[in-house]
N, C-alpha and C positions, 0 to 999 in steps of 0.2 A: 498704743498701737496694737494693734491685730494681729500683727504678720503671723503665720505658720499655726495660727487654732482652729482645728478640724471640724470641732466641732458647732452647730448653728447653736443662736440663742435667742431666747424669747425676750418679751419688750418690758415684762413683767417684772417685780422685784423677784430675789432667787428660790425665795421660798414659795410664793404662788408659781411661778413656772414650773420648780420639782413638780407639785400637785396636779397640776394643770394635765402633767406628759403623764401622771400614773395614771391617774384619771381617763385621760382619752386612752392609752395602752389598754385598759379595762375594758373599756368599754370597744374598743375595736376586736379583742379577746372575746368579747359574749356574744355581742353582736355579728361581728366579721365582717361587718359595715357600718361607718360613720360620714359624717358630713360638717368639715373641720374649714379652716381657713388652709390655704397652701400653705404656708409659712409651717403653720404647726403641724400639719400632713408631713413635710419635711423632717420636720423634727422627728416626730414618731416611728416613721415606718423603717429607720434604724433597728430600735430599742425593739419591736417585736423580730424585727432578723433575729439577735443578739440572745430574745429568752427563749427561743425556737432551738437556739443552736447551742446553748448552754443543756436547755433540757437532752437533746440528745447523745453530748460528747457527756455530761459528766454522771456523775453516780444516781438513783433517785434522789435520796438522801439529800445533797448538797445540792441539786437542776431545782429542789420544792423548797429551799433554802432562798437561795438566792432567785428565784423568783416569785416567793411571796414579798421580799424589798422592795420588791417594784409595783406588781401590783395591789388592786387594792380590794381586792376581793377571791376568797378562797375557790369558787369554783373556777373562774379565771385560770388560776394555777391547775388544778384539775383538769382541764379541756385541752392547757398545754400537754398533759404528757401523756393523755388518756386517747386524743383526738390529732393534733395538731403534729406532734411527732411520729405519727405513722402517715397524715397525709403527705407530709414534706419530706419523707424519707429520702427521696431522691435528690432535693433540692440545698442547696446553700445558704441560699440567699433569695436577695429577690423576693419575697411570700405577699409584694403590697402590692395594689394598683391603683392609681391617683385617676380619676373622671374628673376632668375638668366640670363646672356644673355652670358659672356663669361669675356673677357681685351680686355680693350680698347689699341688700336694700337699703341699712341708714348709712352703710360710710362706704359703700364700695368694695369691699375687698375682695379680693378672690376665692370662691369656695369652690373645692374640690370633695368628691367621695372616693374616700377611702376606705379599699376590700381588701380583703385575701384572697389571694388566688385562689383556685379551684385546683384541687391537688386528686391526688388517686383516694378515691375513697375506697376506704376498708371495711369489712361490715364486721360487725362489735363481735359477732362468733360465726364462724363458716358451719352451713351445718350441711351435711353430704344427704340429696335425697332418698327416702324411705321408698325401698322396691319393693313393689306390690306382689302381695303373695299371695296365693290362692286359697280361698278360706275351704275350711273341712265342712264336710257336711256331716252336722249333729246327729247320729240317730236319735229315735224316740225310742225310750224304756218300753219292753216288752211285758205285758201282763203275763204272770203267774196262774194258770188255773188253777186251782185248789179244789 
């Protein structure tokens, strides 16, 4: 029986499922748009809350630890704490959005696209503008008569 397991599961054996969720985690990570089944849109849009809010409560050290575990690709992890922790500074939770898209073609199922919100962007170095100064006027060297 079921009763009282929080969390959803894939239809998959458990070792292609694991793969399955790092895989699309990755790729919603590079991307910041994918186009998945609902089912596994469900599943995922957890698991990026989850390395969203690890990278910003814990150390570097241990946030690039434990989400390289998961994903499966190093700049992935990169984007999390270089990008994605100063867009969601403000936020908890919540960082997915599910677009309904339609059924998919050989069996029907339902596809959705799944984003990241659009959070406050930060720009990579603030640089304060250059006040224009008044340029000097060169003289020209004087001839010596000799």
């Amino acid at each position: 029986m079921r009763h009282r397991k929080s969390s959803r599961r894939l239809p998959q054996k458990p070792a292609h499922g694991r793969m399955l969720k790092r895989n699309l985690v990755t790729s919603l990570l590079l991307y910041e748009q994918i186009r998945t089944t609902k089912k596994r849109a469900q599943v995922v849009a957890p698991l990026v809350d989850r390395l969203v809010a690890v990278a910003k409560s814990s150390s570097p050290h241990n946030a690039i630890r434990s989400i390289n575990s998961v994903v499966t690709d190093k700049n992935a992890c990169r984007k999390i704490m270089e990008v994605l922790v100063k867009r969601y500074a403000d936020r908890s939770s919540g960082l997915t959005h599910f677009k309904p898209v339609g059924a998919r073609k050989g069996d029907g199922a339902a596809l959705v696209d799944l984003s990241l919100l659009e959070g406050i962007d930060v720009p990579a170095k603030a640089v304060a503008p250059k006040k224009a100064t008044p340029k000097k006027k060169e003289s020209k060297p004087t001839k010596k008569a000799s």
